[in-house]
C-alpha positions in Angstrom: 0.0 0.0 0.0 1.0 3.3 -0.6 1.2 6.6 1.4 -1.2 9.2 1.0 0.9 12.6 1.4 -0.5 15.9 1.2 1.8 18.7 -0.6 1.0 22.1 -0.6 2.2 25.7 -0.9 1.8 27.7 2.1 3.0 31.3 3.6 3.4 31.8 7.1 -0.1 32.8 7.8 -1.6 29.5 6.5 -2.5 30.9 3.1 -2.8 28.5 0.2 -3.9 30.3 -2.7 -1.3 29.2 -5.3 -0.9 32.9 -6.4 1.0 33.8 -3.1 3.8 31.5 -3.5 7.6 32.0 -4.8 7.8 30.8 -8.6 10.9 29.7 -9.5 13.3 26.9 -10.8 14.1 25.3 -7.4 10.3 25.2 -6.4 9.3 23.6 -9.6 11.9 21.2 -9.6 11.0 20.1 -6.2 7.5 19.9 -7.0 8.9 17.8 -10.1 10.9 15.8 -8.1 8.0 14.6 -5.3 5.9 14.0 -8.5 8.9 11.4 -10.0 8.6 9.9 -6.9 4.9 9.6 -6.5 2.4 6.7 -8.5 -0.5 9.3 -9.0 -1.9 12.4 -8.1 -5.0 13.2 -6.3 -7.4 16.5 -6.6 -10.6 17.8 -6.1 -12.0 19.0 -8.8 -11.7 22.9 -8.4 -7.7 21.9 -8.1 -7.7 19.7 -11.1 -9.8 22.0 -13.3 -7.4 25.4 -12.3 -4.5 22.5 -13.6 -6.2 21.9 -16.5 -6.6 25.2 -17.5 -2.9 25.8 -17.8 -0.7 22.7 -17.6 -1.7 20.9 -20.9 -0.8 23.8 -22.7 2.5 24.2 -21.3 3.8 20.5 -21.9 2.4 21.5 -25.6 4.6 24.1 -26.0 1.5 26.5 -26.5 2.6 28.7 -23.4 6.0 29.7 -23.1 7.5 28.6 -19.7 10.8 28.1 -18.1 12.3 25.1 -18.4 11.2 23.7 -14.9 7.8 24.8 -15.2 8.1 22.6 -19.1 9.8 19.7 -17.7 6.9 20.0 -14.7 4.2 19.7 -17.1 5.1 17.0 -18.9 5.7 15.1 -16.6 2.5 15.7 -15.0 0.9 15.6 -18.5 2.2 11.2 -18.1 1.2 11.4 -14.3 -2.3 9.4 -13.3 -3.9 11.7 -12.0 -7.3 10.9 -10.3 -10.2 13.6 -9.3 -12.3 13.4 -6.6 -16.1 15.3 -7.6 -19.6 14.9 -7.3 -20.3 17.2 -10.3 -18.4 16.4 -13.0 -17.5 13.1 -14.1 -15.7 13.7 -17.7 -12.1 14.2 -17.5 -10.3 14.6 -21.2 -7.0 15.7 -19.7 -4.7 12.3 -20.6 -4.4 9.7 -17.7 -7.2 11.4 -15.4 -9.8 9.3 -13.6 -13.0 10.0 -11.7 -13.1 8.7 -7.9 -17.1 7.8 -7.3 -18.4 6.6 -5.0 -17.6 6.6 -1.1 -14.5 8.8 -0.3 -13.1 6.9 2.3 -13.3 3.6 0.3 -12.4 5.3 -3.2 -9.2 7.2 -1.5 -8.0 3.8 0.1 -8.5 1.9 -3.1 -6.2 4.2 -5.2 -3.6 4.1 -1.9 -4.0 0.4 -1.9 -3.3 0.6 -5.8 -0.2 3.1 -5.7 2.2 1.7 -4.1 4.5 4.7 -4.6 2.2 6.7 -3.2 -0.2 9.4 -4.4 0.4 13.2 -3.7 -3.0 15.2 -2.8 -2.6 18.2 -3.8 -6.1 19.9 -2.7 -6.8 22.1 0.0 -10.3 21.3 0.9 -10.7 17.9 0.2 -7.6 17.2 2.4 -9.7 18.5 5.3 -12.0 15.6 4.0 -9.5 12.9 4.1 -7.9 14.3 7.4 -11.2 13.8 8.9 -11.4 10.4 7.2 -7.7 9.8 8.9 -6.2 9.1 5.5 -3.4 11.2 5.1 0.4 9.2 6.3 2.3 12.4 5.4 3.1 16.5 4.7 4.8 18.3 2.5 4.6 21.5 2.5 6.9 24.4 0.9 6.7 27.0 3.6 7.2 30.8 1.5 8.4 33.7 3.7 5.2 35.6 3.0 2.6 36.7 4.9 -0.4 37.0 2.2 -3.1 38.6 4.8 -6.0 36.5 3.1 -7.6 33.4 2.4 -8.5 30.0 1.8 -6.3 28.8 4.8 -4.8 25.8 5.2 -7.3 23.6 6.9 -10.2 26.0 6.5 -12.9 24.1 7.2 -11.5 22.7 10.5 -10.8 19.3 11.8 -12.3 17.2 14.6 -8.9 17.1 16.6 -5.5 18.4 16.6 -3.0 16.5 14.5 0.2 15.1 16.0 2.9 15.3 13.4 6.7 13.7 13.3 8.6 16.0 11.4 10.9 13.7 8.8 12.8 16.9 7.6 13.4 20.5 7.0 15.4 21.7 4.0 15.5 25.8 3.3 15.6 26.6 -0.4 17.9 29.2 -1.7 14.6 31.5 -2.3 14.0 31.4 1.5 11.3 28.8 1.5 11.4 25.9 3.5 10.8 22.4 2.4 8.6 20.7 5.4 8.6 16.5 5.5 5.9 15.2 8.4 4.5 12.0 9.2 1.2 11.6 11.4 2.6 10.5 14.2 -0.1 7.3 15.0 
């Protein structure tokens, strides 16, 4: 079975819009480098539908990008990459798949299935599965911002606090910090 590990940009006040986060090389090929290591990726669909707007055409060569953000997208172009909605259930982006059905059991079928691991890369539907006690592990990249605004990191709340291990701490030359947890059981 494989571990279900959130990964998510977040400034210091718990901010998660993607806008608010440091673009560069070293993030994206951190990013890139999680996703090598990773058997799928996991969204809701808000997430998955902000990727599709952009990603596809980047790994095309229809955007101009950085070399990162190119290599990025085409390797997340070959990635499964599996969506989690109760509204939408036609995905045309290559190698994306509808979870129906019951969360918990849908979420632990695709871990069960991965056994690389999948990287969830939603905000609100990790609430769900950390309610669900899904997640085994965190990554977050940690920018020195302070964005003053919204969605937060956990928004909705959870039902407890969350004991965490922490695995490892790496800064990044842009003066964000690369965050490793594991739920500590």
């Amino acid at each position: 079975m494989g571990l279900l590990t959130f990964v998510l940009n977040v400034t210091l006040d718990g901010c998660v819009d993607h806008q608010e986060g440091i673009v560069d090389d070293e993030t994206h090929a951190l990013f890139t480098r999680l996703m090598d290591e990773s058997g799928a990726m996991l969204w809701g669909r808000v997430t998955y539908e902000m990727m599709e707007s952009y990603w596809p055409a980047v790994a095309r060569g229809e955007v101009e990008a950085p070399t990162a953000m190119r290599e990025w997208a085409v390797k997340l172009e070959a990635k499964p990459k599996y969506v989690v909605s109760s509204t939408r259930t036609h995905y045309p982006w290559a190698h994306s798949h509808h979870v129906a059905g019951d969360l918990r059991e849908g979420v632990q079928k695709l871990k069960d299935a991965a056994p690389a691991g999948v990287l969830l890369g939603s905000g609100k539907l990790a609430t769900e599965l950390d309610r669900l006690d899904l997640i085994d592990e965190y990554r977050f990249l940690l920018h020195p911002r302070i964005a003053g605004h919204g969605p937060t990191l956990f928004e909705g709340g959870l039902p407890a606090a969350r004991r965490l291990e922490l695995l490892s701490a790496t800064p990044l030359r842009n003066g964000a910090v690369a965050m490793h947890y594991r739920r500590a059981r």
